[in-house]
RODO-2510 file (C-alpha; in nm, 4 decimals, decimal comma):
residues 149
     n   res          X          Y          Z
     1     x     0,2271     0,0867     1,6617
     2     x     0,3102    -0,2726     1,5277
     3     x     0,1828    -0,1739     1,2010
     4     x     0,4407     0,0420     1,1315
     5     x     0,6626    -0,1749     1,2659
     6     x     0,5473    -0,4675     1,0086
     7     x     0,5738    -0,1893     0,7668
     8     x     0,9351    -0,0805     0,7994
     9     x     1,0620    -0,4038     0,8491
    10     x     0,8653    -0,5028     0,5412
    11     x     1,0585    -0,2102     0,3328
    12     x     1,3684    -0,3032     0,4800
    13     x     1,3339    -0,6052     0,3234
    14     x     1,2266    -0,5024     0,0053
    15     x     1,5144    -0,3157     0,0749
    16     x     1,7430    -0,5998     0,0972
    17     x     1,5613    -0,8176    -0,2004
    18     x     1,7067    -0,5299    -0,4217
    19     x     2,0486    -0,5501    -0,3439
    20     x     2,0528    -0,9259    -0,4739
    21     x     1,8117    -0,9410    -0,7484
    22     x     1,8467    -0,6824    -1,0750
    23     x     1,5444    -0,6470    -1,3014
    24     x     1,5285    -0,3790    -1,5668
    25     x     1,2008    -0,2329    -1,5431
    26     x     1,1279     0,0446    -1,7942
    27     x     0,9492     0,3630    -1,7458
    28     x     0,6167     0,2117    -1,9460
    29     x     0,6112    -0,0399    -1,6801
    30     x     0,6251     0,1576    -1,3035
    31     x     0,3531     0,3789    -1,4975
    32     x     0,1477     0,0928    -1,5575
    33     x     0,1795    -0,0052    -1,2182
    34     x     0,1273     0,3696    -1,0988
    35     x    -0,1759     0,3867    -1,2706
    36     x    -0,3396     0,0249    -1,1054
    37     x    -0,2728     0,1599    -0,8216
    38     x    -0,4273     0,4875    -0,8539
    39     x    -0,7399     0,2663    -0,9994
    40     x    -0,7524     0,0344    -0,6310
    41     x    -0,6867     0,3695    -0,4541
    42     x    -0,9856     0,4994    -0,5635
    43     x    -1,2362     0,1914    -0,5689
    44     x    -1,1393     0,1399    -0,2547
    45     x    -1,1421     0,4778    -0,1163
    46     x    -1,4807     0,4662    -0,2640
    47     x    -1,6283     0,1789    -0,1317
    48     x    -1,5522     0,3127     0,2121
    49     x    -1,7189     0,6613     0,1945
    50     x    -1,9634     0,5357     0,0987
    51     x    -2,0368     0,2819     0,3135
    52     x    -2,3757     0,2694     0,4381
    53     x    -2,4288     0,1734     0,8391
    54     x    -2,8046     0,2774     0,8355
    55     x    -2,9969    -0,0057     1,0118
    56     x    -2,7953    -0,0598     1,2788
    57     x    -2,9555     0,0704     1,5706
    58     x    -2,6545    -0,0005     1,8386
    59     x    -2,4421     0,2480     1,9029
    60     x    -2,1269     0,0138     2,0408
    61     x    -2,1817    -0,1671     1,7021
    62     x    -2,1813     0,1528     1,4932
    63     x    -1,8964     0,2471     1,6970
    64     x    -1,6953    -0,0474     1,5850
    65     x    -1,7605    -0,0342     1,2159
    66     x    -1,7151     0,3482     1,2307
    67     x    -1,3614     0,2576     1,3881
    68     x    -1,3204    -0,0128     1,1407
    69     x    -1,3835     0,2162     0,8549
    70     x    -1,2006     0,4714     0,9748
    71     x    -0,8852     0,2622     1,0034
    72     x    -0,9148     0,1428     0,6540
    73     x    -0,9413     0,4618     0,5060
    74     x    -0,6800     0,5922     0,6759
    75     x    -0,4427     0,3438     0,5819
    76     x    -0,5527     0,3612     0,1899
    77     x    -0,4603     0,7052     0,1962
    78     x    -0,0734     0,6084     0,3736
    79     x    -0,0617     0,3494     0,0954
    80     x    -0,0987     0,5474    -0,1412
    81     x     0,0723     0,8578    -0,0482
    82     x     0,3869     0,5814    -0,0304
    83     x     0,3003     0,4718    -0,3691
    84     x     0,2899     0,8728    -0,4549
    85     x     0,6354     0,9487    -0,3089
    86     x     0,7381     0,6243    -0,4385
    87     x     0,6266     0,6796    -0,7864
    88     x     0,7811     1,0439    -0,7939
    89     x     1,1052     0,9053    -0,6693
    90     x     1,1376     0,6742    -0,9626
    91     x     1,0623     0,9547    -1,2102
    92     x     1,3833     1,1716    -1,0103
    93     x     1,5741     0,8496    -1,0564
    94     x     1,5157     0,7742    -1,4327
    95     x     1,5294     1,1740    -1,5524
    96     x     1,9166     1,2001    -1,3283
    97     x     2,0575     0,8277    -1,4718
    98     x     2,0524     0,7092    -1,0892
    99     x     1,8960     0,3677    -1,1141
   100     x     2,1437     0,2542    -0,8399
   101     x     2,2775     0,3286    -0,4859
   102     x     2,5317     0,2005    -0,3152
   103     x     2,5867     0,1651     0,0516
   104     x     2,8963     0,0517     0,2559
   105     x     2,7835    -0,1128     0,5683
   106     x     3,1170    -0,2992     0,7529
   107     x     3,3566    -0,2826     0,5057
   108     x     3,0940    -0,4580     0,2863
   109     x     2,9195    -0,2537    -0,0224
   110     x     2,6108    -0,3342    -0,1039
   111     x     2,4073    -0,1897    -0,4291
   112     x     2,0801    -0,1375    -0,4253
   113     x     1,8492    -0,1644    -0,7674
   114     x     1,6211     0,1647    -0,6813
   115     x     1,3334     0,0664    -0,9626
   116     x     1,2885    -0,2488    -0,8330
   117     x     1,2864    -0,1385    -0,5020
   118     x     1,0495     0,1289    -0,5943
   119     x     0,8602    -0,1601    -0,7745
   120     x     0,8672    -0,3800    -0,4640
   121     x     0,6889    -0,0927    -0,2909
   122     x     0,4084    -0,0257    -0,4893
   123     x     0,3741    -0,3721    -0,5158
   124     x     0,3051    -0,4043    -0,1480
   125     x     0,0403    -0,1519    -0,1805
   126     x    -0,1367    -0,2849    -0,4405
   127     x    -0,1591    -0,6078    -0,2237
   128     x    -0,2398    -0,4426     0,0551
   129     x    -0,5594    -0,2623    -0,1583
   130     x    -0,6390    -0,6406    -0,3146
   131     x    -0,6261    -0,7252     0,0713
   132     x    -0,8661    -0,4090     0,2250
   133     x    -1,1085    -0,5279    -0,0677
   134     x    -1,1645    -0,8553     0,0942
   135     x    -1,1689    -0,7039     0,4625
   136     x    -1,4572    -0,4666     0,3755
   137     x    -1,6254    -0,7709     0,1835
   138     x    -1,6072    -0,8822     0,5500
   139     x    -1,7353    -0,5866     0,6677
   140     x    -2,0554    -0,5928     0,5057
   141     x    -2,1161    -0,9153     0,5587
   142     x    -2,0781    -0,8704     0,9424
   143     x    -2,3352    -0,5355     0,9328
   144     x    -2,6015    -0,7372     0,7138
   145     x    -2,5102    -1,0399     0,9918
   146     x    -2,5464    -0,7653     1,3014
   147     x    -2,8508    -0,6540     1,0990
   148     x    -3,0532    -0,9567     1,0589
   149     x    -3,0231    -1,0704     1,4398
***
């Protein structure tokens, strides 16, 4: 549950870094950054299906890295639906001229950037991809570890 804690408070302030900072990012660009993202998505996803355990003869062990796989891949797949949605959203935004929102919270109004905000998103994913890379580096290291004993 505390990872989708971390991740709603993490878009909430992605949220808030949008109502103070304006950056014009053009169409080109959030495609670009669509497309790297698609690219991770799919190394990644990769790297985890096929995965090899074969070796490892205990079945607590497998269990784990099973789990451990498992997780990953499920969470490449939130990622990037977000990005997805994310991405899609941007295109809605551009095509009706609504690059901005504005929301009146307390008698205060407060105007958020939507492309950057998109941006700030997909940013986060890619991170989080550049991040799971490293993890199942990890990963294999621990199975040729468990392996070897």
């Amino acid at each position: 549950m505390s990872k989708y804690i971390r991740d709603i408070a993490v878009i909430f302030f992605f949220f808030l870094i949008s109502a103070f900072i304006r950056i014009k990012l053009d169409d080109f660009f959030m495609n670009t950054i669509f497309t790297v993202s698609g690219i991770m998505f799919s190394i990644g996803l990769g790297l985890i299906v096929t995965f090899n355990l074969q070796g490892i003869k205990k079945k607590s062990i497998i269990q784990y890295f099973r789990n451990n796989l498992n997780n990953l891949r499920d969470n490449y797949i939130k990622y990037f639906a977000l990005t997805t949605i994310v991405f899609i959203a941007d295109k809605y935004i551009r095509e009706f001229k609504l690059s901005e929102i504005s929301i009146k919270i307390f008698s205060i109004k407060i105007t958020i950037d939507l492309p950057f905000f998109f941006f700030l998103i997909m940013m986060f994913c890619i991170v989080y991809y550049i991040y799971n890379f490293v993890s199942l580096q990890k990963l294999n290291n621990d199975i040729y570890d468990e392996m070897n004993k």
